[in-house]
TIROMAR-34360 format. One record per atom (N, C-alpha, C): residue number from 1; residue in one letter; atom name; x, y, z. Coordinates in steps of 0.2 Angstrom, whole numbers, plus 5000, padded with zeros to 4 digits. Layout:
# TIROMAR-34360
+-----+--------+-------+------+------+------+
! num ! residu ! atome !   c1 !   c2 !   c3 !
+-----+--------+-------+------+------+------+
! NUM !      A !    CA !    X !    Y !    Z !
...
+-----+--------+-------+------+------+------+
//
This chain:
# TIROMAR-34360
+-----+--------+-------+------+------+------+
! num ! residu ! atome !   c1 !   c2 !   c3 !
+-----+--------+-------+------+------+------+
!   1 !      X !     N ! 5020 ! 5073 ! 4949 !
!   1 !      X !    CA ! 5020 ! 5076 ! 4955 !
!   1 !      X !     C ! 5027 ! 5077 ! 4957 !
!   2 !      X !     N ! 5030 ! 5081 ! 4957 !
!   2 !      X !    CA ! 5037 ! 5085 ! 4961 !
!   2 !      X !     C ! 5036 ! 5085 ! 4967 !
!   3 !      X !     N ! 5033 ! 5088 ! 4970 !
!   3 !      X !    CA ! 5033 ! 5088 ! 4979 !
!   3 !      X !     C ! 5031 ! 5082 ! 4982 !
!   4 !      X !     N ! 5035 ! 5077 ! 4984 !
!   4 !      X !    CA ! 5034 ! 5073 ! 4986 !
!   4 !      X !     C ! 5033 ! 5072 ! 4996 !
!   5 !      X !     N ! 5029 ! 5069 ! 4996 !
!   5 !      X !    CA ! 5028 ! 5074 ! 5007 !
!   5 !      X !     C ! 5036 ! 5067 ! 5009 !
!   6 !      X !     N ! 5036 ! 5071 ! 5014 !
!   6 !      X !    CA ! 5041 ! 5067 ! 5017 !
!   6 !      X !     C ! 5041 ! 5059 ! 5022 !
!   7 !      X !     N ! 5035 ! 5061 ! 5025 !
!   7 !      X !    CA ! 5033 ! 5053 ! 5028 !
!   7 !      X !     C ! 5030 ! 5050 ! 5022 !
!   8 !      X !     N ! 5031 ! 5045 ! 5023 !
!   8 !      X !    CA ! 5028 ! 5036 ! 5019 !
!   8 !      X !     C ! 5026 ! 5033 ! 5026 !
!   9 !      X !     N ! 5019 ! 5029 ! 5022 !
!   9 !      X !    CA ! 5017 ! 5021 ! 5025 !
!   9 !      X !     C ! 5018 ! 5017 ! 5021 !
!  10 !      X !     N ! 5021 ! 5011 ! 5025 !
!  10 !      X !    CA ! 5024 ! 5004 ! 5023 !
!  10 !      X !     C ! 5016 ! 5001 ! 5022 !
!  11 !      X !     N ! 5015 ! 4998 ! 5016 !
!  11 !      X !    CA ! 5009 ! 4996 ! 5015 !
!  11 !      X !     C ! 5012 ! 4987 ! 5009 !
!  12 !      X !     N ! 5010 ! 4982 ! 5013 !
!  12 !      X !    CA ! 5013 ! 4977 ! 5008 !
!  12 !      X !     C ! 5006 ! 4975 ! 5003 !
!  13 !      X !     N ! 5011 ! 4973 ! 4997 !
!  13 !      X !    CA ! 5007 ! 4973 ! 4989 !
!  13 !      X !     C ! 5002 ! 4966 ! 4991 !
!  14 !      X !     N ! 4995 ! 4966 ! 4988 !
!  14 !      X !    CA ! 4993 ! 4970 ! 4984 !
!  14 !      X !     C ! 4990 ! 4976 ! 4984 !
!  15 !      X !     N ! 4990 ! 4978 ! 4991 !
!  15 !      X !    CA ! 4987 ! 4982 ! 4994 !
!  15 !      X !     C ! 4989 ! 4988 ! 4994 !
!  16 !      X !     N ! 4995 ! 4989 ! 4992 !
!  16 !      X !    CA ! 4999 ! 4995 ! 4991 !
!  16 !      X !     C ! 4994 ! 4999 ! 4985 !
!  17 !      X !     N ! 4994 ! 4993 ! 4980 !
!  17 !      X !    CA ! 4992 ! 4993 ! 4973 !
!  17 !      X !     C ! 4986 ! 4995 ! 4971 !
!  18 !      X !     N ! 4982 ! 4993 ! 4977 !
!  18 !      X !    CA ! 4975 ! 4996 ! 4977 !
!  18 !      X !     C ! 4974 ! 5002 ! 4979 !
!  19 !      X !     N ! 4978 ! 5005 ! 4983 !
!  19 !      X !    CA ! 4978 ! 5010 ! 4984 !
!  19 !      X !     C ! 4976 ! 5017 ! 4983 !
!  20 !      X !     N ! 4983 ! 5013 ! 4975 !
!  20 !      X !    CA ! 4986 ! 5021 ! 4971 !
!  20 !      X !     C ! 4981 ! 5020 ! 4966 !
!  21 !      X !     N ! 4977 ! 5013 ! 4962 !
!  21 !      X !    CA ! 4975 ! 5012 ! 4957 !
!  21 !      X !     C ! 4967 ! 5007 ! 4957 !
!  22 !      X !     N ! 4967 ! 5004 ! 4962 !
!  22 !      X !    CA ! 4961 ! 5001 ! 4962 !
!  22 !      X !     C ! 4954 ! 5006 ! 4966 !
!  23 !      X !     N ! 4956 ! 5011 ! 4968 !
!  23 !      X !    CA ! 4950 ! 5015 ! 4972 !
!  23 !      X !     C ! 4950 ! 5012 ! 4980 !
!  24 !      X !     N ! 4955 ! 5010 ! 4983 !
!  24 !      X !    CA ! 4955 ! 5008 ! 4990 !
!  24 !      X !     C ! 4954 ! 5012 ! 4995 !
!  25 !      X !     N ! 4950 ! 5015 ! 4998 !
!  25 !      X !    CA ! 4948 ! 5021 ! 5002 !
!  25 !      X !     C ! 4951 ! 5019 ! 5009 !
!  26 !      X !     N ! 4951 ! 5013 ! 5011 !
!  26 !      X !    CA ! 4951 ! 5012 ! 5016 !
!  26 !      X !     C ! 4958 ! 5007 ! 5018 !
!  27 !      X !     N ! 4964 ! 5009 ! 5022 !
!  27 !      X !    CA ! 4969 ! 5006 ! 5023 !
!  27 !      X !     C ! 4969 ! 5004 ! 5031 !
!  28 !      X !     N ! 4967 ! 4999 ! 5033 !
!  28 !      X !    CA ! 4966 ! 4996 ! 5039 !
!  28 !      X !     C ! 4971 ! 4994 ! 5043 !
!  29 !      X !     N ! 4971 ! 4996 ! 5049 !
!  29 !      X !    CA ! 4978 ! 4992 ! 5053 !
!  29 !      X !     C ! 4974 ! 4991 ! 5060 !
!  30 !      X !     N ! 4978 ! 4988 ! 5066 !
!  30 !      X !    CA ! 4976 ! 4986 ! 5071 !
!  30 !      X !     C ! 4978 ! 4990 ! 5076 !
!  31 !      X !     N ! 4979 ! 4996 ! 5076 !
!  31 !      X !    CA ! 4984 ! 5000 ! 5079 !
!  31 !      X !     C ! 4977 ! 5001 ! 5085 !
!  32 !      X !     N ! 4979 ! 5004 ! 5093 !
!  32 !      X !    CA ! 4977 ! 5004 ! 5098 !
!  32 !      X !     C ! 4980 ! 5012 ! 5101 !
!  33 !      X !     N ! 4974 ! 5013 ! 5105 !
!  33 !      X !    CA ! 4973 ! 5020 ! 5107 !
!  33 !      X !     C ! 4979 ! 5022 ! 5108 !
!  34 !      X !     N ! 4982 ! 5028 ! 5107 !
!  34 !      X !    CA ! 4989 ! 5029 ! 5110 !
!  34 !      X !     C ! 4992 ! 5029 ! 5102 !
!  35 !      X !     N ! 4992 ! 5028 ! 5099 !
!  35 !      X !    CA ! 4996 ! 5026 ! 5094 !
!  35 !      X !     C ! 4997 ! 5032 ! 5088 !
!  36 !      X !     N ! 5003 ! 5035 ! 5089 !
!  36 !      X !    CA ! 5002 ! 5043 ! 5085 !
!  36 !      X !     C ! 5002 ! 5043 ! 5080 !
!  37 !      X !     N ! 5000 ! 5036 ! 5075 !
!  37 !      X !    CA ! 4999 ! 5037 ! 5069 !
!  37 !      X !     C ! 4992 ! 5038 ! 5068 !
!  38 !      X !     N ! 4988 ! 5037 ! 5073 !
!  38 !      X !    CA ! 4981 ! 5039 ! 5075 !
!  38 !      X !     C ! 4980 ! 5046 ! 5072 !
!  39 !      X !     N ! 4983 ! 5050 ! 5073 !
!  39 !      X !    CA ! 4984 ! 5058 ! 5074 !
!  39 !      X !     C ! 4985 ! 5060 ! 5070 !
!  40 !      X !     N ! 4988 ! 5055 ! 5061 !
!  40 !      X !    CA ! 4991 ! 5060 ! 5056 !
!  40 !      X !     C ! 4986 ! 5060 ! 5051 !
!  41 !      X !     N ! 4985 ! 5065 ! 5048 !
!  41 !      X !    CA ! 4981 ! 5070 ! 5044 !
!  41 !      X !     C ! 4987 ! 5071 ! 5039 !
!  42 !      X !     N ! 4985 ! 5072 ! 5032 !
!  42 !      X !    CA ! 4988 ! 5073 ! 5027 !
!  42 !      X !     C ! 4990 ! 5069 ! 5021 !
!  43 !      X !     N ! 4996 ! 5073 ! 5015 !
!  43 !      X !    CA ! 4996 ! 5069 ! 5010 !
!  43 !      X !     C ! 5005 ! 5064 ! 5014 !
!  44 !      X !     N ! 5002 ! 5056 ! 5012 !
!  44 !      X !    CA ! 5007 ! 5054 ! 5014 !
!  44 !      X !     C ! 5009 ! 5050 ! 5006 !
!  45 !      X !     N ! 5018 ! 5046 ! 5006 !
!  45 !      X !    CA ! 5020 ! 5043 ! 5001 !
!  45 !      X !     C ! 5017 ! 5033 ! 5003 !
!  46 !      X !     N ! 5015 ! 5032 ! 5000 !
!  46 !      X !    CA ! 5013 ! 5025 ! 5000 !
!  46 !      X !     C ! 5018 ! 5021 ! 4998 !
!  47 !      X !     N ! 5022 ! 5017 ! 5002 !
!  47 !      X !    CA ! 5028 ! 5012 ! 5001 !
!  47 !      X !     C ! 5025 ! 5007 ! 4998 !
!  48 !      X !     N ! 5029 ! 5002 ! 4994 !
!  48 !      X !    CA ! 5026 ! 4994 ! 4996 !
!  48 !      X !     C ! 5030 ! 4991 ! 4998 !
!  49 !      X !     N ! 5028 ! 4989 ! 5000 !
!  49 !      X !    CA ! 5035 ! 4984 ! 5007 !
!  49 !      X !     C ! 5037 ! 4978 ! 5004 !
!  50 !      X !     N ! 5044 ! 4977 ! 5004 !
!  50 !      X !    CA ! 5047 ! 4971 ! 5000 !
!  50 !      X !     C ! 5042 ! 4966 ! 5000 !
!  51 !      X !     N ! 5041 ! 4963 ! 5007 !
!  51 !      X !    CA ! 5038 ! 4957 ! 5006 !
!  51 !      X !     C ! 5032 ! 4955 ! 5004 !
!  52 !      X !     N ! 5029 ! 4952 ! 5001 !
!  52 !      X !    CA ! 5024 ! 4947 ! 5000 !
!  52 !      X !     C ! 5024 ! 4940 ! 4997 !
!  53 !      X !     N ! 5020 ! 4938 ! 5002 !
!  53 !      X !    CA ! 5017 ! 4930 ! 5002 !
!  53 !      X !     C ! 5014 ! 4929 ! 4996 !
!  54 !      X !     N ! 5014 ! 4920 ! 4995 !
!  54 !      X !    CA ! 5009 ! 4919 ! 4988 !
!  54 !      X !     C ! 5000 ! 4919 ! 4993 !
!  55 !      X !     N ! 5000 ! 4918 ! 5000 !
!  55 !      X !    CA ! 4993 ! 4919 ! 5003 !
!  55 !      X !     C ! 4993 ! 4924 ! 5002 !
!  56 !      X !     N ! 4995 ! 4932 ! 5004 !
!  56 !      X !    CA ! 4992 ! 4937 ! 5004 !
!  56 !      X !     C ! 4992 ! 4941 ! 4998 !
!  57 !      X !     N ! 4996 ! 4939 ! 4994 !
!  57 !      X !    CA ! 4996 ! 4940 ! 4987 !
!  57 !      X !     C ! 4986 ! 4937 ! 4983 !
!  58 !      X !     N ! 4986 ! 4932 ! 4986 !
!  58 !      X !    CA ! 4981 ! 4927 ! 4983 !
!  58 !      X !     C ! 4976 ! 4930 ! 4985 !
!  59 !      X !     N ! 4975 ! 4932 ! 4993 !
!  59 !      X !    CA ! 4969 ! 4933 ! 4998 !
!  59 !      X !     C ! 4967 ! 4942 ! 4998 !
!  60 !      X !     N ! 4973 ! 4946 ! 4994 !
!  60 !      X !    CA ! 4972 ! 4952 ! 4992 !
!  60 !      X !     C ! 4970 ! 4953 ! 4985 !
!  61 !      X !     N ! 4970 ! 4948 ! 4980 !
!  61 !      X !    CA ! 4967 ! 4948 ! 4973 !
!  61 !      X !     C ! 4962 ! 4946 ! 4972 !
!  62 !      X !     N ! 4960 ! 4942 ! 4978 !
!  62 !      X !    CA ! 4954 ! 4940 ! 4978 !
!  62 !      X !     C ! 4949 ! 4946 ! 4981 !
!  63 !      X !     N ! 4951 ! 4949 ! 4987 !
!  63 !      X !    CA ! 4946 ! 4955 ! 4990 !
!  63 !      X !     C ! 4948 ! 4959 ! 4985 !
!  64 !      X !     N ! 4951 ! 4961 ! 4981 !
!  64 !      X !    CA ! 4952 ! 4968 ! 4974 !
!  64 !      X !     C ! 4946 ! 4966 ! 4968 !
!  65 !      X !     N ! 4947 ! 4958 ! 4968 !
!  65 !      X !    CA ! 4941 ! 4958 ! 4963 !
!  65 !      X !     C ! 4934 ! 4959 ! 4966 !
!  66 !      X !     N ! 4934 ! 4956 ! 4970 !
!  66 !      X !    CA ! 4927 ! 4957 ! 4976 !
!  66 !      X !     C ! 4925 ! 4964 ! 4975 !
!  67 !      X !     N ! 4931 ! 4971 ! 4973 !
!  67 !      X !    CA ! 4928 ! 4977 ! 4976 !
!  67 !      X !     C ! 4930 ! 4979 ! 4969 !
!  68 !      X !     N ! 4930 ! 4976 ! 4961 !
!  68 !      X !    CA ! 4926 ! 4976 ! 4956 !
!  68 !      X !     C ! 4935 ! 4981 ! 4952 !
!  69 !      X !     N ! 4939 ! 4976 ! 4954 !
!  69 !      X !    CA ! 4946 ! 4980 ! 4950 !
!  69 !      X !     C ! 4947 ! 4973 ! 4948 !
!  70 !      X !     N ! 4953 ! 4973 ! 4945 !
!  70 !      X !    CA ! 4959 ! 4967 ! 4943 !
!  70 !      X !     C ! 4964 ! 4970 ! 4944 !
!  71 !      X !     N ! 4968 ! 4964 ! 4949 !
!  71 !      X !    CA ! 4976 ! 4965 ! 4952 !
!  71 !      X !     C ! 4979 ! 4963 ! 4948 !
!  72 !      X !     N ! 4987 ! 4965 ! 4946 !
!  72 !      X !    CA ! 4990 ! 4965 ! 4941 !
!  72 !      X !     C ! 4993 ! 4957 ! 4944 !
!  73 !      X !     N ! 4997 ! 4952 ! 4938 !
!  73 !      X !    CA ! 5000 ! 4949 ! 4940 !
!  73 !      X !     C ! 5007 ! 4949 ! 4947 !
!  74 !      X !     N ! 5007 ! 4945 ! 4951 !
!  74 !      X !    CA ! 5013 ! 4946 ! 4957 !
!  74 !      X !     C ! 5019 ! 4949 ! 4955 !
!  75 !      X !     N ! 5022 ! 4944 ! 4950 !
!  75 !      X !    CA ! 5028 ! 4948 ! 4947 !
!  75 !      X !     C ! 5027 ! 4955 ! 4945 !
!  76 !      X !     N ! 5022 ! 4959 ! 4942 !
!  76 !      X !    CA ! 5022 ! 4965 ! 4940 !
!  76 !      X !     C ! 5020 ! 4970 ! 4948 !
!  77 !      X !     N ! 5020 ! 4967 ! 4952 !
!  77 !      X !    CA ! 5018 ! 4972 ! 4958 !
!  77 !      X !     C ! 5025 ! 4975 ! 4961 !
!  78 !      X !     N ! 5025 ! 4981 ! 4959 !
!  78 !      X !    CA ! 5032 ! 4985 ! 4963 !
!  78 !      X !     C ! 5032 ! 4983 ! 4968 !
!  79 !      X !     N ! 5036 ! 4980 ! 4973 !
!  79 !      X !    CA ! 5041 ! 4980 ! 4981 !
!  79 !      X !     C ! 5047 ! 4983 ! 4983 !
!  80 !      X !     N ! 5048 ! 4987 ! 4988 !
!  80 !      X !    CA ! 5053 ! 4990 ! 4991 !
!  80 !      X !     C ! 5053 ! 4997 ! 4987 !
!  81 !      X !     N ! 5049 ! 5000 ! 4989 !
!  81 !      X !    CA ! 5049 ! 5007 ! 4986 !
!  81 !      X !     C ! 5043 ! 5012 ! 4985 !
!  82 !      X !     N ! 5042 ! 5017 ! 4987 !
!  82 !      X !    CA ! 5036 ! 5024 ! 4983 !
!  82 !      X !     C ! 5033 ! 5021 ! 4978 !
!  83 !      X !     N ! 5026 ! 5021 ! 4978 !
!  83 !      X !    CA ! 5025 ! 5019 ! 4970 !
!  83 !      X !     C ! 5018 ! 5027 ! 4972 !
!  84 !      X !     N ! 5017 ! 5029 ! 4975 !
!  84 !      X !    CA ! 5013 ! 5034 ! 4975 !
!  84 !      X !     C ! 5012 ! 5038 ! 4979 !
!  85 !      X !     N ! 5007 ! 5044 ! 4981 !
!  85 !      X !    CA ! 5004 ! 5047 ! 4989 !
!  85 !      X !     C ! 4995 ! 5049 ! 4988 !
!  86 !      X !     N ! 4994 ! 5048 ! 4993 !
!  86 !      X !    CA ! 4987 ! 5049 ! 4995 !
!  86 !      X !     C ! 4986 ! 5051 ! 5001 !
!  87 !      X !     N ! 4979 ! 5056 ! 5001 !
!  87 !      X !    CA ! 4980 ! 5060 ! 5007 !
!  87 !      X !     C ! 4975 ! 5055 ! 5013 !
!  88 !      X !     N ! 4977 ! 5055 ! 5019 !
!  88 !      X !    CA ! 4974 ! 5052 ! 5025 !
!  88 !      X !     C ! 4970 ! 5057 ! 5027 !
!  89 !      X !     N ! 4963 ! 5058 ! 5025 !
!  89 !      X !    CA ! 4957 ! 5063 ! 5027 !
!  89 !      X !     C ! 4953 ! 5063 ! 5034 !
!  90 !      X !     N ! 4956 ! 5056 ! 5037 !
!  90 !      X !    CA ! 4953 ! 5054 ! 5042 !
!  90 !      X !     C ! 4954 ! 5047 ! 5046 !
!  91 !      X !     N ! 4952 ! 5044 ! 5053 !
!  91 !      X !    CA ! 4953 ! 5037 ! 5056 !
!  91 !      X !     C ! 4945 ! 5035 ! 5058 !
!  92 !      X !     N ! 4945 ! 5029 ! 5057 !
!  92 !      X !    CA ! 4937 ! 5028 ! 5057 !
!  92 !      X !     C ! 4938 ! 5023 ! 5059 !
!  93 !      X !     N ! 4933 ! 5021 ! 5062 !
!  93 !      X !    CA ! 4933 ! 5012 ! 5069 !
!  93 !      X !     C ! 4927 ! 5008 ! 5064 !
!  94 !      X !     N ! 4922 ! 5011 ! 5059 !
!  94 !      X !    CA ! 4917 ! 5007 ! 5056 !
!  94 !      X !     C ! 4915 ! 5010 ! 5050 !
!  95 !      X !     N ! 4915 ! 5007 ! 5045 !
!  95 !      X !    CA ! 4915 ! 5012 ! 5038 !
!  95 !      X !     C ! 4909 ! 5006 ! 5033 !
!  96 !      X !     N ! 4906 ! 5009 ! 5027 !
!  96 !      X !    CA ! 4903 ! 5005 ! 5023 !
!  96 !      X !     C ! 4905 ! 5003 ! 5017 !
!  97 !      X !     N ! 4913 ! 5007 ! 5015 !
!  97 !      X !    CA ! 4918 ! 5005 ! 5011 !
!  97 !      X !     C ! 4917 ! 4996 ! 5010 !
!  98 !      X !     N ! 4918 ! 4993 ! 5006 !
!  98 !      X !    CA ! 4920 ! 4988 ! 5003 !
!  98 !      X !     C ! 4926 ! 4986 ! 5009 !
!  99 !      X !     N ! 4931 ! 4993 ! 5005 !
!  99 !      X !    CA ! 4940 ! 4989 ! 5009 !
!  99 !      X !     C ! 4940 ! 4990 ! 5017 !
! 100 !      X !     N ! 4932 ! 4989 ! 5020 !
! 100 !      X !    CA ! 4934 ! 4990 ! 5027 !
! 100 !      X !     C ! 4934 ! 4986 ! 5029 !
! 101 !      X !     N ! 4939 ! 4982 ! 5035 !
! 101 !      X !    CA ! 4937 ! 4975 ! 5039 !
! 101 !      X !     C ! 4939 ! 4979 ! 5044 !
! 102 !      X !     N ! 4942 ! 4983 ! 5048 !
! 102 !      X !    CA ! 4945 ! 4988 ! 5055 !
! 102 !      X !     C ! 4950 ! 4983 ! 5056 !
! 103 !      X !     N ! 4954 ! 4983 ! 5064 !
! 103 !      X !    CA ! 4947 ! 4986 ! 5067 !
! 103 !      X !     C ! 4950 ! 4994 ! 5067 !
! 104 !      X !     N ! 4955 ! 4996 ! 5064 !
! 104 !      X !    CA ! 4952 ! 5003 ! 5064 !
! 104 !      X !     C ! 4954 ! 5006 ! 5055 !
! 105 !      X !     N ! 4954 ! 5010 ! 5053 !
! 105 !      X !    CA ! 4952 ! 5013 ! 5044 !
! 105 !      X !     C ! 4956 ! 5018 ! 5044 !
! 106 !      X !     N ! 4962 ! 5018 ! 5040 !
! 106 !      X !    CA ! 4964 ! 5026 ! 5039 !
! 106 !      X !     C ! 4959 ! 5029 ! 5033 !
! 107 !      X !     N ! 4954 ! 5034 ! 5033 !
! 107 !      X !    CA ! 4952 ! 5034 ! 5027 !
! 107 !      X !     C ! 4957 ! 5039 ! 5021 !
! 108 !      X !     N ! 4955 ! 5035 ! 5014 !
! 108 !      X !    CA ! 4960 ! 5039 ! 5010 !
! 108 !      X !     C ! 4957 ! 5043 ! 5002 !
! 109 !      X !     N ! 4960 ! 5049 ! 5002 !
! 109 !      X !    CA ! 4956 ! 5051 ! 4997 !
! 109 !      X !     C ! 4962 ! 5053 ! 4992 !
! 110 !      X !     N ! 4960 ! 5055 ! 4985 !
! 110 !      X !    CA ! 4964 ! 5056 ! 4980 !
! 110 !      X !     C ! 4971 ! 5053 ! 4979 !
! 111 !      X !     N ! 4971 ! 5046 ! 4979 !
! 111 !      X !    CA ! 4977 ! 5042 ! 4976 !
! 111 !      X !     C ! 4981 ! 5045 ! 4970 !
! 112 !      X !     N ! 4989 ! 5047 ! 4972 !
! 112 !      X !    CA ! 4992 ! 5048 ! 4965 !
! 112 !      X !     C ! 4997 ! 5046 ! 4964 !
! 113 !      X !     N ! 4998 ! 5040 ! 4956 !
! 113 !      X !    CA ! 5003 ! 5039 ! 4956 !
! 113 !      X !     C ! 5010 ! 5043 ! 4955 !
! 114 !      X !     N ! 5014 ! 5039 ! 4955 !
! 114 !      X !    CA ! 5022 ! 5042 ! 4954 !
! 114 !      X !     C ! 5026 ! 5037 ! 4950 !
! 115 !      X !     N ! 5031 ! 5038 ! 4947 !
! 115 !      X !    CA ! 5035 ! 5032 ! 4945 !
! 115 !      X !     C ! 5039 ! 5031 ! 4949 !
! 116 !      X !     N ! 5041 ! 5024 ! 4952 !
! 116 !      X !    CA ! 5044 ! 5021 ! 4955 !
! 116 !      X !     C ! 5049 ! 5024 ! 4958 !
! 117 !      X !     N ! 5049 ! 5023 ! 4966 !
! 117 !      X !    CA ! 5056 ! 5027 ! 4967 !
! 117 !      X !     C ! 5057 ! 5019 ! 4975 !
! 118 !      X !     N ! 5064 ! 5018 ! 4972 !
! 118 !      X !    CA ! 5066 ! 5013 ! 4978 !
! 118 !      X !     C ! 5066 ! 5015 ! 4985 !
! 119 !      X !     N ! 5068 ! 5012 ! 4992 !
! 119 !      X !    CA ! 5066 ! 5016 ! 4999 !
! 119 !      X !     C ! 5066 ! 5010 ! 5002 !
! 120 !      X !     N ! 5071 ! 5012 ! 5005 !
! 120 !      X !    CA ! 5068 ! 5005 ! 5013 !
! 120 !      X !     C ! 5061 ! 5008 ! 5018 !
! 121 !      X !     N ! 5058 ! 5001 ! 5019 !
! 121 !      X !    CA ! 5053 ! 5004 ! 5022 !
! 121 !      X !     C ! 5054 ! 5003 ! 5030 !
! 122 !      X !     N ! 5047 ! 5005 ! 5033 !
! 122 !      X !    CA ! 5048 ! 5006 ! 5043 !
! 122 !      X !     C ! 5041 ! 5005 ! 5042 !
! 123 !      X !     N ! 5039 ! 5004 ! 5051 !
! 123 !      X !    CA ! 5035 ! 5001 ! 5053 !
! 123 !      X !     C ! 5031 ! 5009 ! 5054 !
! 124 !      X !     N ! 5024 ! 5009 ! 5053 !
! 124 !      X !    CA ! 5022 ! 5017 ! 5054 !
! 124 !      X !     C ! 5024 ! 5021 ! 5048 !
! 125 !      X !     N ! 5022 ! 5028 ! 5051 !
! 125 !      X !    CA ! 5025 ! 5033 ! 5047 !
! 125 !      X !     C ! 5031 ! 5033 ! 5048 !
! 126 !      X !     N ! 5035 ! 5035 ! 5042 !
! 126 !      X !    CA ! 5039 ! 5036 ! 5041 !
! 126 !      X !     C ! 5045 ! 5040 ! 5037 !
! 127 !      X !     N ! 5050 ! 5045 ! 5039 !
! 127 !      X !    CA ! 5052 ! 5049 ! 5034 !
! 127 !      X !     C ! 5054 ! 5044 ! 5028 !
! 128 !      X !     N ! 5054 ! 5044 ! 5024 !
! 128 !      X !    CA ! 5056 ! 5042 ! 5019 !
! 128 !      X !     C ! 5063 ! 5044 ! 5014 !
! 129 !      X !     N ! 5068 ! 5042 ! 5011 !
! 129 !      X !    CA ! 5072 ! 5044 ! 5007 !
! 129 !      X !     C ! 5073 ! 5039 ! 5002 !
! 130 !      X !     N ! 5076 ! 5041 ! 4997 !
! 130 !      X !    CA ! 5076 ! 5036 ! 4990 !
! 130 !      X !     C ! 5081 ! 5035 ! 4994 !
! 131 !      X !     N ! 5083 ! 5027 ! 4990 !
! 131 !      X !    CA ! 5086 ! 5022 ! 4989 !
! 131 !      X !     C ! 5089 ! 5019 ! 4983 !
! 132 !      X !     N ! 5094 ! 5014 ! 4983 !
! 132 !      X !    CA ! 5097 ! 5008 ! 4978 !
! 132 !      X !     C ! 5094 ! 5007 ! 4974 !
! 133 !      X !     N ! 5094 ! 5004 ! 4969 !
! 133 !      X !    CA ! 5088 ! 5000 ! 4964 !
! 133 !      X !     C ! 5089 ! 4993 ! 4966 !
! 134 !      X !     N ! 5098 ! 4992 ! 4970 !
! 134 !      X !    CA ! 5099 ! 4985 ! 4970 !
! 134 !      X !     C ! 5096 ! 4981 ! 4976 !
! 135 !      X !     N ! 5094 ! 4985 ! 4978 !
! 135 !      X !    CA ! 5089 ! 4982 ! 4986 !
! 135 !      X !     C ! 5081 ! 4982 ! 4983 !
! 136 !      X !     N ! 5078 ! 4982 ! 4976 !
! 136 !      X !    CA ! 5072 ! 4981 ! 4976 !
! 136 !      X !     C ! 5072 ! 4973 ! 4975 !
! 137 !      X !     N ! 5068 ! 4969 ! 4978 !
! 137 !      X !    CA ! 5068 ! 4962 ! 4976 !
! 137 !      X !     C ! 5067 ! 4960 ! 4972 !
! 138 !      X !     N ! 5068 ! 4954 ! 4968 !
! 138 !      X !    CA ! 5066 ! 4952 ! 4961 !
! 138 !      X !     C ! 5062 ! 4948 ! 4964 !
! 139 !      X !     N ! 5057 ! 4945 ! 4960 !
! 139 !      X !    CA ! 5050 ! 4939 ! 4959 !
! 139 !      X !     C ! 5053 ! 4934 ! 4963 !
! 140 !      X !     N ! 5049 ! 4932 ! 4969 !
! 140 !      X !    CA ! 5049 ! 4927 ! 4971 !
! 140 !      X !     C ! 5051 ! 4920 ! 4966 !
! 141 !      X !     N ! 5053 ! 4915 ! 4966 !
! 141 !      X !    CA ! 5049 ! 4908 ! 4960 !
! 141 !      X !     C ! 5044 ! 4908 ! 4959 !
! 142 !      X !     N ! 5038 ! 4909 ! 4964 !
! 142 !      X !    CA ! 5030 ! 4907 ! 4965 !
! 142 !      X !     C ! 5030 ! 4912 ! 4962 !
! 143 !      X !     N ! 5029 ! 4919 ! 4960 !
! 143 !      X !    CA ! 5028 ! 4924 ! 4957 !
! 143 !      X !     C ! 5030 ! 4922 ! 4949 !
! 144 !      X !     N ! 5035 ! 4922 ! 4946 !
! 144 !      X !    CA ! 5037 ! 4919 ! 4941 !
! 144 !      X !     C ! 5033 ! 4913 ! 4939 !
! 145 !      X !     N ! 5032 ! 4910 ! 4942 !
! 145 !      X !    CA ! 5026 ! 4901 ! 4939 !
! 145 !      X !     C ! 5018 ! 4903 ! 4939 !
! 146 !      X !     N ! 5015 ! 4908 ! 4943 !
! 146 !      X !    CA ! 5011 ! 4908 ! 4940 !
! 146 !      X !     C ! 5008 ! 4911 ! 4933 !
! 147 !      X !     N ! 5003 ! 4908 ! 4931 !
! 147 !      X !    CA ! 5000 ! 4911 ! 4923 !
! 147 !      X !     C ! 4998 ! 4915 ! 4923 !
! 148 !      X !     N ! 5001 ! 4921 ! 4918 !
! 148 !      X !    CA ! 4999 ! 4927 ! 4917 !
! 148 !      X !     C ! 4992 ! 4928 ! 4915 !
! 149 !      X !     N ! 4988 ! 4933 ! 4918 !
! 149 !      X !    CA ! 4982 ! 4933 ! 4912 !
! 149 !      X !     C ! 4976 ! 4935 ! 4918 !
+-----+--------+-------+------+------+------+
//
């Protein structure tokens, strides 16, 4: 993909991950009427956001295998940067998707990867622009100790 859209959503891993490659239709946030990311339609870039915990690391590989994928190990999950774009087709308050817990849904269709491009992330949409490679994080320790496989 050459045309990359200009806004990015910060989406922390593993959840980024399912996105672009587990079939994740649905990216939930808790956002509140008013909220003008309610509003946005189209192809957006999907960040992964530096940070991830060994809980939500744990607590997102367990609901990816639930909806019948396998997460890659912690250490192999890109953080701080584009790892792809998907298009937001819709906001939904209740869905029968697997990845819905609300309370509200961006629904997402056509995930495409990209290779890796670094980027500081922002809270919401955001314009996005490449970055450093030296701002991406290395593996937590807990990411490194656990067993591959």
């Amino acid at each position: 993909m050459t045309d990359l859209p200009v806004y990015a959503l910060s989406v922390r891993q593993p959840w980024a991950w399912a996105i672009i490659h587990a079939g994740k239709d649905i990216e939930n946030r808790s956002w509140k009427h008013g909220n003008p990311g309610l509003k946005f339609r189209g192809r957006v870039a999907i960040h992964a956001a530096k940070g991830m915990t060994r809980d939500e690391y744990e607590d997102g590989a367990d609901w990816i295998r639930r909806c019948g994928a396998r997460c890659p190990h912690a250490a192999d999950l890109w953080r701080g940067g584009i790892i792809g774009t998907v298009e937001i087709a819709d906001v939904v308050r209740s869905s029968v998707s697997p990845w819905f817990f609300g309370p509200v849904g961006l629904q997402l269709r056509d995930p495409q990867p990209i290779d890796f491009i670094p980027s500081s992330g922002a809270l919401g949409f955001f314009r996005w622009s490449a970055g450093d490679a030296s701002a991406v994080p290395d593996p937590a320790r807990w990411m490194l100790q656990e067993g591959r496989g």
